[in-house]
TORFI-721950 format. One record per residue: residue number from 1; chain; x, y negated, z negated of N, C-alpha, C in turn. Coordinates in nm, 2 decimals. Layout:
R  resi  chain     npx     npy     npz    capx    capy    capz     cpx     cpy     cpz
R   NUM      A       X       Y       Z       X       Y       Z       X       Y       Z
...
//
This chain:
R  resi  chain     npx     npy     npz    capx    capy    capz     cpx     cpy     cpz
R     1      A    2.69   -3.96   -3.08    2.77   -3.88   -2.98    2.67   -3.82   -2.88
R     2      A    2.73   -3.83   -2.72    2.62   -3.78   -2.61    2.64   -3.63   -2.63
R     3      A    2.55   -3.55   -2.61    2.52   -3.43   -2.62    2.57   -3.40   -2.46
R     4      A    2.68   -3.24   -2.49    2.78   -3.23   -2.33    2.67   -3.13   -2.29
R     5      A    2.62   -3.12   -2.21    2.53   -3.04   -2.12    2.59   -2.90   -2.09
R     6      A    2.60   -2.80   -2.10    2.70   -2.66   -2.05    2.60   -2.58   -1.98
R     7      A    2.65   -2.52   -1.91    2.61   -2.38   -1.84    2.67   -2.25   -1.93
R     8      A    2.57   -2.15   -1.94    2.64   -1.98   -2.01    2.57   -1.90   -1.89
R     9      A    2.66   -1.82   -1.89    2.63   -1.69   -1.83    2.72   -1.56   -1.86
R    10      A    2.63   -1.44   -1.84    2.74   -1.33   -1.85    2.77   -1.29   -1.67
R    11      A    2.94   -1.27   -1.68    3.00   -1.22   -1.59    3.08   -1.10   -1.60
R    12      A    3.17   -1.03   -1.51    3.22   -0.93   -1.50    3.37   -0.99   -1.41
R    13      A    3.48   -0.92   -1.44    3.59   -0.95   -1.34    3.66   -0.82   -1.41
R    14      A    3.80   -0.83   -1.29    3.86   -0.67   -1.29    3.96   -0.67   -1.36
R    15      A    3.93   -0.57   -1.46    4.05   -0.52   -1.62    4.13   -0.40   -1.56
R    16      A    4.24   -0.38   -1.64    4.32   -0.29   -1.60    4.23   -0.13   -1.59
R    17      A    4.17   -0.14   -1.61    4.07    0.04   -1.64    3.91    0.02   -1.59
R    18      A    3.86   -0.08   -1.60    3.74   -0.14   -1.56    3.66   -0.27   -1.54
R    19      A    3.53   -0.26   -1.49    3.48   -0.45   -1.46    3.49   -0.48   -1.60
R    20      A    3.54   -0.57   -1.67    3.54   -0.68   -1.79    3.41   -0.76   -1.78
R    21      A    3.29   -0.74   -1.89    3.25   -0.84   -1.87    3.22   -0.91   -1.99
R    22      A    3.20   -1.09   -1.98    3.23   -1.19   -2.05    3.10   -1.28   -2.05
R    23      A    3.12   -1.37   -2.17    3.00   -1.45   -2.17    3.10   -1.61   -2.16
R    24      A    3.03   -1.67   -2.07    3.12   -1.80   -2.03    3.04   -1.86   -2.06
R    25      A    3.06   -1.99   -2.08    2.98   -2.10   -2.16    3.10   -2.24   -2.12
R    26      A    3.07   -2.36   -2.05    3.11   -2.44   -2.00    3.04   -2.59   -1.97
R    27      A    3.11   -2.68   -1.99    3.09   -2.79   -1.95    2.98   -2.82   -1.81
R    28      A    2.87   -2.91   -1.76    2.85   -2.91   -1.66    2.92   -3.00   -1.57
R    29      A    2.98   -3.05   -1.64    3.02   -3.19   -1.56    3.15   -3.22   -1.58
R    30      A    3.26   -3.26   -1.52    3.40   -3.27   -1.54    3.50   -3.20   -1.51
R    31      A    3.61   -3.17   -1.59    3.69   -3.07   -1.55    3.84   -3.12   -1.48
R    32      A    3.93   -3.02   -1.44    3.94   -2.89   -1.52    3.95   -2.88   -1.70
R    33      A    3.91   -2.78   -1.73    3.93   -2.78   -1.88    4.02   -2.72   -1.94
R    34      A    4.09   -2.77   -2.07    4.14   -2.63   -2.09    4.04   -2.49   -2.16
R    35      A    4.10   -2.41   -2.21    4.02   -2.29   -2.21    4.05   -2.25   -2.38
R    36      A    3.94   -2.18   -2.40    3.91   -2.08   -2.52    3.86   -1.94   -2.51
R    37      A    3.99   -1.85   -2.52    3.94   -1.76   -2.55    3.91   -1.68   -2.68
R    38      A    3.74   -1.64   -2.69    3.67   -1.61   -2.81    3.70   -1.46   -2.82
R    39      A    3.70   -1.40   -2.95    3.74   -1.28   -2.92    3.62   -1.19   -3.06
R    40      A    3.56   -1.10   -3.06    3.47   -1.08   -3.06    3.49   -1.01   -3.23
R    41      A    3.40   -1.01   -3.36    3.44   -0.91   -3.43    3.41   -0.75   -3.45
R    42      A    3.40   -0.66   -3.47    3.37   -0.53   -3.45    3.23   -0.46   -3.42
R    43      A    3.16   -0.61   -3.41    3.03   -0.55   -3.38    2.97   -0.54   -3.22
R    44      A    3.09   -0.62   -3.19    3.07   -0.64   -3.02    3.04   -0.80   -3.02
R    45      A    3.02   -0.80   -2.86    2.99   -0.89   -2.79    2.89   -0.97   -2.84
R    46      A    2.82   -1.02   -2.97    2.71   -1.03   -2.99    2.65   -1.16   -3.00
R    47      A    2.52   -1.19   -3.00    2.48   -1.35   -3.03    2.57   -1.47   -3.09
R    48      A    2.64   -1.38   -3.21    2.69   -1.49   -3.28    2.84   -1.52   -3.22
R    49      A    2.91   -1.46   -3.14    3.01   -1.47   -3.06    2.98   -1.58   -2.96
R    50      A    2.83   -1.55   -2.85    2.83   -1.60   -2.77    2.84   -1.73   -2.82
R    51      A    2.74   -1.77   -2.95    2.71   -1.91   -3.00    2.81   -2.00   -3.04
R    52      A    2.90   -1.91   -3.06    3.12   -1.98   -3.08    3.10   -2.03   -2.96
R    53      A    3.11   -1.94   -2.83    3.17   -1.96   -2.70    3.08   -2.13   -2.70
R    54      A    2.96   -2.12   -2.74    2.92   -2.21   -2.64    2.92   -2.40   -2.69
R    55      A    2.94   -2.34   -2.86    3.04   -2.46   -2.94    3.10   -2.52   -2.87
R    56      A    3.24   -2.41   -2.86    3.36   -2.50   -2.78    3.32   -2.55   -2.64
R    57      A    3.25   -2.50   -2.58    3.19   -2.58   -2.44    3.14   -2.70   -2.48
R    58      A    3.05   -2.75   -2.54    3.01   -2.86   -2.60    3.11   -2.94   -2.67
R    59      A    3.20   -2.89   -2.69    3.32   -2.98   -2.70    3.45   -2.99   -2.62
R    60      A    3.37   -2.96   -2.48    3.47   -2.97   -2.36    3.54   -2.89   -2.32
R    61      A    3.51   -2.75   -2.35    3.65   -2.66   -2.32    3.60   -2.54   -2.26
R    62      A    3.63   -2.52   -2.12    3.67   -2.35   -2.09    3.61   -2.25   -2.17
R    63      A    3.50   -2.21   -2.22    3.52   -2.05   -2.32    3.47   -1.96   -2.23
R    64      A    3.53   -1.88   -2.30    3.49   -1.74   -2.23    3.51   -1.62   -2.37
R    65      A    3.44   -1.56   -2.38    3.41   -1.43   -2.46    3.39   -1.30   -2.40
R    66      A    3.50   -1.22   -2.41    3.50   -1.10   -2.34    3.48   -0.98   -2.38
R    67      A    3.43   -0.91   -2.36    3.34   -0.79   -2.43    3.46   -0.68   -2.42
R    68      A    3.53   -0.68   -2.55    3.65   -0.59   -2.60    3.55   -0.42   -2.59
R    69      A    3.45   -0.44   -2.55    3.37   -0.32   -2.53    3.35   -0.24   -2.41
R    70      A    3.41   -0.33   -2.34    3.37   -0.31   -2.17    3.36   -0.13   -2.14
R    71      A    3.50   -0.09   -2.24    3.56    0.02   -2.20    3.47    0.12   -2.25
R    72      A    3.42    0.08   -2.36    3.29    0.18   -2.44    3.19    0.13   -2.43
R    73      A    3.13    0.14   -2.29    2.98    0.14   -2.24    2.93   -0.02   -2.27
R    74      A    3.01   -0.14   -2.34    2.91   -0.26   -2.35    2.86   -0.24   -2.51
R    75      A    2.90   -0.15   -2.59    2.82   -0.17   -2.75    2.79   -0.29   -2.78
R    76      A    2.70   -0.30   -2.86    2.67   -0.39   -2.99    2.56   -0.33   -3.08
R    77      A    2.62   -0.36   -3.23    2.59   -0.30   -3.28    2.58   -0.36   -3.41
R    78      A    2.49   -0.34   -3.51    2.50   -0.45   -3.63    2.48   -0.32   -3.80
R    79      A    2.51   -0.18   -3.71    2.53   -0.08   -3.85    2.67   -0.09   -3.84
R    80      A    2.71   -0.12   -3.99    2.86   -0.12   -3.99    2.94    0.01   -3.97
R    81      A    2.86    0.12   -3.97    2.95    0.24   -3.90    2.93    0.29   -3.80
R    82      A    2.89    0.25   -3.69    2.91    0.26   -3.55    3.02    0.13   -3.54
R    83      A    2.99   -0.01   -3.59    3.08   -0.07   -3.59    3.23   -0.02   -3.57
R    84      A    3.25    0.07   -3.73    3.38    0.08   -3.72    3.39    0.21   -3.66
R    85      A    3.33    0.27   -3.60    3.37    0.38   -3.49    3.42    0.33   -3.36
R    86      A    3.35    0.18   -3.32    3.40    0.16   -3.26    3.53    0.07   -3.21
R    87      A    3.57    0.03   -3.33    3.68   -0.05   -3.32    3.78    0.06   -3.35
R    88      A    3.78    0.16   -3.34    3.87    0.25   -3.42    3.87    0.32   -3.27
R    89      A    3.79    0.37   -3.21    3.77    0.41   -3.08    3.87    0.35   -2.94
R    90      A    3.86    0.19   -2.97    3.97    0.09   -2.91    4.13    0.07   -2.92
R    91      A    4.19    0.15   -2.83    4.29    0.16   -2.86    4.35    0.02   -2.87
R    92      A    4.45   -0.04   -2.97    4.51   -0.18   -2.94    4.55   -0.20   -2.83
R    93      A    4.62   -0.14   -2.77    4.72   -0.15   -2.61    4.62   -0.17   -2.56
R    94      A    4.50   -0.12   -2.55    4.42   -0.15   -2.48    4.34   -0.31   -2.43
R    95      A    4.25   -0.30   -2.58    4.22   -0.41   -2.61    4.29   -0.56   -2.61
R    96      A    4.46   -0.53   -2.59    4.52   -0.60   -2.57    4.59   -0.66   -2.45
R    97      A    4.60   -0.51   -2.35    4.58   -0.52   -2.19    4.46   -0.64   -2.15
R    98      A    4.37   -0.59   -2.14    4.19   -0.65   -2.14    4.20   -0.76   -2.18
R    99      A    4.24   -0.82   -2.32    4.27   -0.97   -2.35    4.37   -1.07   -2.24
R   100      A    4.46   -0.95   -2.19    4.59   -0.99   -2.10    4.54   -1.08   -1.95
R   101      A    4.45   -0.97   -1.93    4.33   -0.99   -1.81    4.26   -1.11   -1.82
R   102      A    4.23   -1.10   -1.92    4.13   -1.21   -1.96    4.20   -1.34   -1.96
R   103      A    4.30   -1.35   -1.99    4.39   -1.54   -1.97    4.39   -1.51   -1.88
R   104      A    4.46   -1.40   -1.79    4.53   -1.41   -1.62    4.38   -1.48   -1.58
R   105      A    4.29   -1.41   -1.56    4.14   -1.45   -1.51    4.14   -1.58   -1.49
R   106      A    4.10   -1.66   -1.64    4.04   -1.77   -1.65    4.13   -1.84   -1.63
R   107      A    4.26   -1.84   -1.65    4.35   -1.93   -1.59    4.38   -1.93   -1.43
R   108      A    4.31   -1.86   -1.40    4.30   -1.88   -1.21    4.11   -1.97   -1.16
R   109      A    4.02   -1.97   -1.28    3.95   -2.07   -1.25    3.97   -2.22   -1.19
R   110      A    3.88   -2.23   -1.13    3.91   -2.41   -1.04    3.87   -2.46   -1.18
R   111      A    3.80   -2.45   -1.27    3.73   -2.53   -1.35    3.84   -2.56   -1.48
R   112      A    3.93   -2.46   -1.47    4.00   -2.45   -1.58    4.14   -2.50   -1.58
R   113      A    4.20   -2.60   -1.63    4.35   -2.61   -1.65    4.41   -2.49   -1.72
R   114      A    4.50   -2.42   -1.62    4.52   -2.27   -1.67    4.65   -2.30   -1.73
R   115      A    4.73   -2.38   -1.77    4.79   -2.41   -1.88    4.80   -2.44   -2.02
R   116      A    4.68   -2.45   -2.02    4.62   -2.46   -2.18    4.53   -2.38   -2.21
R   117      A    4.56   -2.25   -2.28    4.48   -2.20   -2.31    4.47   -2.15   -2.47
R   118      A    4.37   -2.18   -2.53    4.36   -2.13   -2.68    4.31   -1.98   -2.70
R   119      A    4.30   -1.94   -2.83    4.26   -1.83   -2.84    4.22   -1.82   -3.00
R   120      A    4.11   -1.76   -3.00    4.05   -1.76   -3.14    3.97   -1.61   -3.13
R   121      A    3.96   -1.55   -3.29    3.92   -1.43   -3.33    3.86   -1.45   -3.47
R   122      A    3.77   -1.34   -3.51    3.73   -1.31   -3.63    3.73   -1.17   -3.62
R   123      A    3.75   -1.13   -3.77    3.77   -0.98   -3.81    3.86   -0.93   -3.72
R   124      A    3.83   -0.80   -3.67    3.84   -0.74   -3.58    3.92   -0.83   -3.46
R   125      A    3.88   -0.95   -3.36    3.88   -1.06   -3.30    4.04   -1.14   -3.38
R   126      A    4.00   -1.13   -3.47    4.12   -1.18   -3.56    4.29   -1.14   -3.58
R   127      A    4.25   -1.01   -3.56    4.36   -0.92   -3.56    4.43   -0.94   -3.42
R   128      A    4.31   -0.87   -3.32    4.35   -0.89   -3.14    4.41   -1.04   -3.13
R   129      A    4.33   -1.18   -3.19    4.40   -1.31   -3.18    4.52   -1.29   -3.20
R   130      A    4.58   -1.24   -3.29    4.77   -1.23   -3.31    4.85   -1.13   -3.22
R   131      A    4.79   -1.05   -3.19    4.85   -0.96   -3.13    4.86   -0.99   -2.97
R   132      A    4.75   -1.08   -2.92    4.80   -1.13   -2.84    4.84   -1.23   -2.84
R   133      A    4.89   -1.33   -2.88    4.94   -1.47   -2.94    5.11   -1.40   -2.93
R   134      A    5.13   -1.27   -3.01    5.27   -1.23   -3.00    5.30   -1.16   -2.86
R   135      A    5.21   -1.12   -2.74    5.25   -0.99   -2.65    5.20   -1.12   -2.54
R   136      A    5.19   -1.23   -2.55    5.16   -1.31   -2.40    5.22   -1.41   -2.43
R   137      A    5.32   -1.48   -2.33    5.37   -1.65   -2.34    5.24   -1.72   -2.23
R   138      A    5.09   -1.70   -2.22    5.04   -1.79   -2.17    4.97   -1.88   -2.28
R   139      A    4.96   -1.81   -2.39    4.84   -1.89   -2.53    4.95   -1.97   -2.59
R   140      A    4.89   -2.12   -2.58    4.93   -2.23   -2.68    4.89   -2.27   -2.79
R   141      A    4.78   -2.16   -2.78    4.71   -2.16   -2.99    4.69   -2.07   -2.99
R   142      A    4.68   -2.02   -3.13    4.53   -1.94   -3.18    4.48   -1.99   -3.31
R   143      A    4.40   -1.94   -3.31    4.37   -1.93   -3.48    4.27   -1.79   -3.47
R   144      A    4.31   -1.76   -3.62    4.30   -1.58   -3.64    4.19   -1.62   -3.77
R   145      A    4.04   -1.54   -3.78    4.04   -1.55   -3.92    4.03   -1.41   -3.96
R   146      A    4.05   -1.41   -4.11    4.09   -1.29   -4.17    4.10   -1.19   -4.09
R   147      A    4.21   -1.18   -4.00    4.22   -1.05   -3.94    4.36   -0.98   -3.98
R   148      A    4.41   -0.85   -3.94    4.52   -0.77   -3.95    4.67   -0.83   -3.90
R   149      A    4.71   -0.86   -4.03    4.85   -0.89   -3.97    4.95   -0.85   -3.92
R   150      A    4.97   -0.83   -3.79    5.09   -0.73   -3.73    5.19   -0.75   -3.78
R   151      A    5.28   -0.64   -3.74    5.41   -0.64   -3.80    5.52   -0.71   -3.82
R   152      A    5.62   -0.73   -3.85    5.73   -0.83   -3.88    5.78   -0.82   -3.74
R   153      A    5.80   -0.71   -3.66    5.89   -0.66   -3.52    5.72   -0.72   -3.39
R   154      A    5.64   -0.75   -3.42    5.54   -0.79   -3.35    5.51   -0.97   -3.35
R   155      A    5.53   -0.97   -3.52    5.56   -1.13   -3.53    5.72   -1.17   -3.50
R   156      A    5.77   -1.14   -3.43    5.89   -1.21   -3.40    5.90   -1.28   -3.29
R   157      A    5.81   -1.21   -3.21    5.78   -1.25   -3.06    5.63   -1.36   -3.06
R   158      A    5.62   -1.41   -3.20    5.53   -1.51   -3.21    5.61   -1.64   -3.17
R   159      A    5.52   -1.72   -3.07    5.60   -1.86   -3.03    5.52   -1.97   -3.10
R   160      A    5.37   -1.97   -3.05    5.27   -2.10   -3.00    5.23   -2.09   -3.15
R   161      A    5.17   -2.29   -3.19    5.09   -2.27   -3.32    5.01   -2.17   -3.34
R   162      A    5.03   -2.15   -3.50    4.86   -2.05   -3.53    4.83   -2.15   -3.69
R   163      A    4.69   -2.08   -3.64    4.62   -2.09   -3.80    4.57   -2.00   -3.84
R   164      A    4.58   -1.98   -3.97    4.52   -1.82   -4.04    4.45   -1.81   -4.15
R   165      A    4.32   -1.78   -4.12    4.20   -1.83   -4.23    4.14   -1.75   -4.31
R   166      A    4.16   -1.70   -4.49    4.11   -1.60   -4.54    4.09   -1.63   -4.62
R   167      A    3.98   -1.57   -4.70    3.91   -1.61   -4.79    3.97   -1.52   -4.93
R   168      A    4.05   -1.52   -5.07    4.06   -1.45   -5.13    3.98   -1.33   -5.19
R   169      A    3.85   -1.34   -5.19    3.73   -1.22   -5.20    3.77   -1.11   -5.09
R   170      A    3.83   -1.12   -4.97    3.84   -1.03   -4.88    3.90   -0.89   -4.91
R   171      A    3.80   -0.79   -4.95    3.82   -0.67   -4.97    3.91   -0.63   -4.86
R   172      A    3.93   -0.63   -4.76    3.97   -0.57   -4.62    4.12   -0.60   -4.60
R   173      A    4.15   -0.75   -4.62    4.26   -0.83   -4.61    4.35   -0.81   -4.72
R   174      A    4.52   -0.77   -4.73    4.54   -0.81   -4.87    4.61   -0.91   -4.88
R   175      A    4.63   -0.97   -4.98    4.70   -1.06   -4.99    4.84   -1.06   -4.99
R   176      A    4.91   -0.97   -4.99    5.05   -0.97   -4.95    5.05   -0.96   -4.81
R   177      A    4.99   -0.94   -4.71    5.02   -0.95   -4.57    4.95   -1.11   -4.55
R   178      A    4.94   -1.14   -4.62    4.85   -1.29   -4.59    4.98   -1.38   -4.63
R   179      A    5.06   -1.34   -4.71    5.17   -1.39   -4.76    5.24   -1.41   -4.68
R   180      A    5.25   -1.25   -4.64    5.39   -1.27   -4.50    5.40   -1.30   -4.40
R   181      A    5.25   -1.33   -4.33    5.22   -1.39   -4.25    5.32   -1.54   -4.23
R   182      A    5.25   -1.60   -4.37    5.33   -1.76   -4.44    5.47   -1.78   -4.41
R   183      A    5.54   -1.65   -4.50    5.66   -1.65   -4.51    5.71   -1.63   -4.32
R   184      A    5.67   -1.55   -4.30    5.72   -1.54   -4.17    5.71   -1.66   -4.06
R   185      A    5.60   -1.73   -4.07    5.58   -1.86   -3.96    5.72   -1.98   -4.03
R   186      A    5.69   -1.97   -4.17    5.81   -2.08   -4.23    5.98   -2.05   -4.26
R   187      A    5.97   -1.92   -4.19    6.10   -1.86   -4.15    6.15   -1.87   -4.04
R   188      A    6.07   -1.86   -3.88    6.12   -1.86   -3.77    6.09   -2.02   -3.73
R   189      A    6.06   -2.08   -3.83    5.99   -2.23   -3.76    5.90   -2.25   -3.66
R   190      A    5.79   -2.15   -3.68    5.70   -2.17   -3.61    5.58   -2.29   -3.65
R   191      A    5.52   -2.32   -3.55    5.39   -2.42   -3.60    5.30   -2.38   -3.69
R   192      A    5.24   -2.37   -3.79    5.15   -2.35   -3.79    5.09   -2.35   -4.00
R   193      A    4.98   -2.32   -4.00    4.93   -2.29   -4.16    4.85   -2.17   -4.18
R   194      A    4.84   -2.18   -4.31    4.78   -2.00   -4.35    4.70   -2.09   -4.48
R   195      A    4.54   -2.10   -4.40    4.49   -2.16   -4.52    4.38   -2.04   -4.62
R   196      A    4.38   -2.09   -4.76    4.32   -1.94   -4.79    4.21   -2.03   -4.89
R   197      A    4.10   -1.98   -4.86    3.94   -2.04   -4.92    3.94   -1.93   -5.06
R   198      A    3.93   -2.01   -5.20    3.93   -1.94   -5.31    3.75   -1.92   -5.29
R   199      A    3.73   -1.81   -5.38    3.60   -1.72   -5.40    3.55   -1.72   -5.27
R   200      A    3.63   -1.72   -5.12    3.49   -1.68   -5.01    3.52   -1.50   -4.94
R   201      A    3.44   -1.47   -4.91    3.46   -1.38   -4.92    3.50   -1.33   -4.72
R   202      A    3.52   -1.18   -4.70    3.56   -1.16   -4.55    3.43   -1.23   -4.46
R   203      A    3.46   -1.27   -4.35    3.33   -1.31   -4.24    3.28   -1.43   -4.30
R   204      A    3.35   -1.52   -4.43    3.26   -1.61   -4.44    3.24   -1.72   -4.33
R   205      A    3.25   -1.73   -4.18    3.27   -1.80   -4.10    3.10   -1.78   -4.03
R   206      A    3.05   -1.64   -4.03    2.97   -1.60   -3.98    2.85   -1.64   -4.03
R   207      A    2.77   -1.73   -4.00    2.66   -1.83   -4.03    2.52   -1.72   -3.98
R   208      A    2.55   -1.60   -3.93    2.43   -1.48   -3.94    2.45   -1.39   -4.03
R   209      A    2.55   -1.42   -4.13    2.57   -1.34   -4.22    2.54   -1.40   -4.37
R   210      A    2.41   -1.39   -4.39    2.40   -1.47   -4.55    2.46   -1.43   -4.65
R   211      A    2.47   -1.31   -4.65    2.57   -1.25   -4.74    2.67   -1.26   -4.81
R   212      A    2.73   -1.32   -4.69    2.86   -1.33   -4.67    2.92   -1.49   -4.64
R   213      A    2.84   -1.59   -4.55    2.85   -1.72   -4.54    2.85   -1.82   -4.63
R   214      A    2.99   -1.89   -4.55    3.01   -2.01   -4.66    3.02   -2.11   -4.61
R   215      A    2.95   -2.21   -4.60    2.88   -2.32   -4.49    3.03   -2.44   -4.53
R   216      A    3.07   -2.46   -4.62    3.19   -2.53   -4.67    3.28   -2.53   -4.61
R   217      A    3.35   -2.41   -4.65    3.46   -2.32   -4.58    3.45   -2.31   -4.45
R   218      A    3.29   -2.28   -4.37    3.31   -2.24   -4.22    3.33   -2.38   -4.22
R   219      A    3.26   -2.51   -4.20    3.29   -2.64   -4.16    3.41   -2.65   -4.16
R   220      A    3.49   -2.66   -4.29    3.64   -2.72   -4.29    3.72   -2.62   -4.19
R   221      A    3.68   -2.52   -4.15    3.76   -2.41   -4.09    3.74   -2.45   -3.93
R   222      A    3.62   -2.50   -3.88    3.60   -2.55   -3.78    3.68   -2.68   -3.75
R   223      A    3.70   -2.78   -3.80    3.74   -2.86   -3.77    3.88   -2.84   -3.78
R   224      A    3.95   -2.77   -3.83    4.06   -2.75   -3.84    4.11   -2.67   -3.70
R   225      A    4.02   -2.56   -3.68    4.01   -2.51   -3.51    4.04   -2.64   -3.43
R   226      A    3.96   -2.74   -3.43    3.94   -2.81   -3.36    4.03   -2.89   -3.30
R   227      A    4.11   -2.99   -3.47    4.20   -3.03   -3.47    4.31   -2.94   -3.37
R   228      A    4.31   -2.85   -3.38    4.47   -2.75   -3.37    4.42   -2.75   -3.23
R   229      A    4.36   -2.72   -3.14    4.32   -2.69   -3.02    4.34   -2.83   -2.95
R   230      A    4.26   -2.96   -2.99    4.27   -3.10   -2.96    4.48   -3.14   -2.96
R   231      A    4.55   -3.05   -3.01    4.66   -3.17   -3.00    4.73   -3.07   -2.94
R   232      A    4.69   -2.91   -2.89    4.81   -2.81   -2.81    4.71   -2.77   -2.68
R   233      A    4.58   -2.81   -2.73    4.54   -2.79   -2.53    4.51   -2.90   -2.50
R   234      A    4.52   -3.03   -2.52    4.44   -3.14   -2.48    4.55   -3.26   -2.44
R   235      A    4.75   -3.24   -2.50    4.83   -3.29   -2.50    4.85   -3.27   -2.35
//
C-alpha cells in the first residue's frame, strides 16, 4: 500500500464566543474529501488526538480536531484532576455550539466534500460525538467510544449511523445506559451497533495509555471506524 503523504497544522476560525482553534491533518494530493471530525477526551487537545486526526488523513479524509478548550485558555493536561475540572467547567451547550461551528467550518473548505461528514470521540469526545450526532442534521456518522449516553428525549432526534464502543471494565460507563443506547437504535430503526469488548477496560483505544490499552480491541475498533465511515462518507 503507497503511503498518502498529508499536511498538519494548527489553525484557528470563528466560534460562537471565540477563535476555535484545531489541528488539521490532510491529504496532499487530491480531493475534495470527505471529513472527520475528531473530538478530543478530557485531557484536551493533545498528541494523542492529533495522531487520530492524522490516521484518518492517511486514509484520505478531511480531519480536523478542535480544541473543545478554546473557551478555557487552550488546556492540556495529563493530571486527571485538572482534567476533570475541566470538562466539568465546559458547559455542554457550549461544547456543542463549538462542535456546531466546527462542521459549518470545514464543510465550507475547497478541500472538503461538505456533505459527508463523520464524527468520532473518546471519553469525554465520546459523549460530545452523540450529542452532536442528535443536535445537527449535517453528520452522516459517528462513532462514540465509551462515552455518556444522552437521554432518551436527546436520542430521539438521532438519525445518521452510529457505532458505540465499551469495554465492560469501564468504571465510568454503566452498563445499563450501554443497553439503552442498543435498545433505543433497534427501536427507532436506526443504523447502527453497540459493540462491547469483554475485560477491556475505559480508554482502551488510547495506545499512550499502557495502563489502560488494548492493542486487540483498539485494532478491531479501528477498522470497524473505518468500515462505517467508508460506506456513509465515501458512498
Amino acid at each position: 500500500m503507497v503511503e498518502v503523504e498529508i499536511a498538519q497544522e494548527m489553525l484557528s476560525f470563528p466560534g460562537p464566543a471565540c477563535e476555535l482553534e484545531a489541528w488539521i491533518a490532510k491529504p496532499v494530493q487530491g480531493g475534495p474529501f470527505p471529513a472527520v471530525v475528531v473530538i478530543q477526551e478530557w485531557w484536551g487537545l493533545n498528541d494523542h488526538i492529533k495522531d487520530v486526526a492524522s490516521r484518518f488523513a492517511r486514509e484520505g479524509y478531511f480531519a480536523v480536531a478542535p480544541d473543545l478548550y478554546s473557551r478555557l485558555g487552550h488546556k492540556v493536561t495529563a493530571d486527571p484532576n485538572e482534567a476533570a475540572q475541566l470538562m466539568m467547567s465546559l458547559q455542554k451547550r457550549d461544547g456543542v455550539a463549538d462542535l456546531k461551528s466546527t462542521v459549518e467550518w470545514v464543510g465550507q473548505r475547497k478541500e472538503v466534500n461538505g456533505q459527508k461528514v463523520g464524527v468520532i470521540g473518546f471519553c469525554m469526545g465520546g459523549s460530545y460525538a452523540l450529542l452532536l450526532a442528535c443536535a445537527s442534521d449535517k453528520v452522516n456518522a459517528v462513532a462514540a467510544f465509551y462515552g455518556e449516553v444522552p437521554d432518551d428525549a436527546e436520542l430521539a432526534k438521532l438519525s445518521c449511523p452510529v457505532l458505540y464502543f465499551w469495554g465492560d471494565q469501564d468504571p465510568w460507563i454503566k452498563r445499563q445506559d450501554v443497553e439503552r443506547l442498543a435498545a433505543v437504535l433497534k427501536k427507532r430503526s436506526v443504523p447502527g451497533e453497540v459493540k462491547i469488548y469483554e475485560g477491556r477496560q475505559h480508554a482502551f483505544f488510547n495506545d499512550t495509555r499502557k495502563d489502560v490499552y488494548d492493542e486487540a480491541a483498539a485494532k478491531d475498533a479501528w477498522a470497524r471506524v473505518l468500515d462505517l465511515f467508508a460506506r456513509h462518507l465515501r458512498s
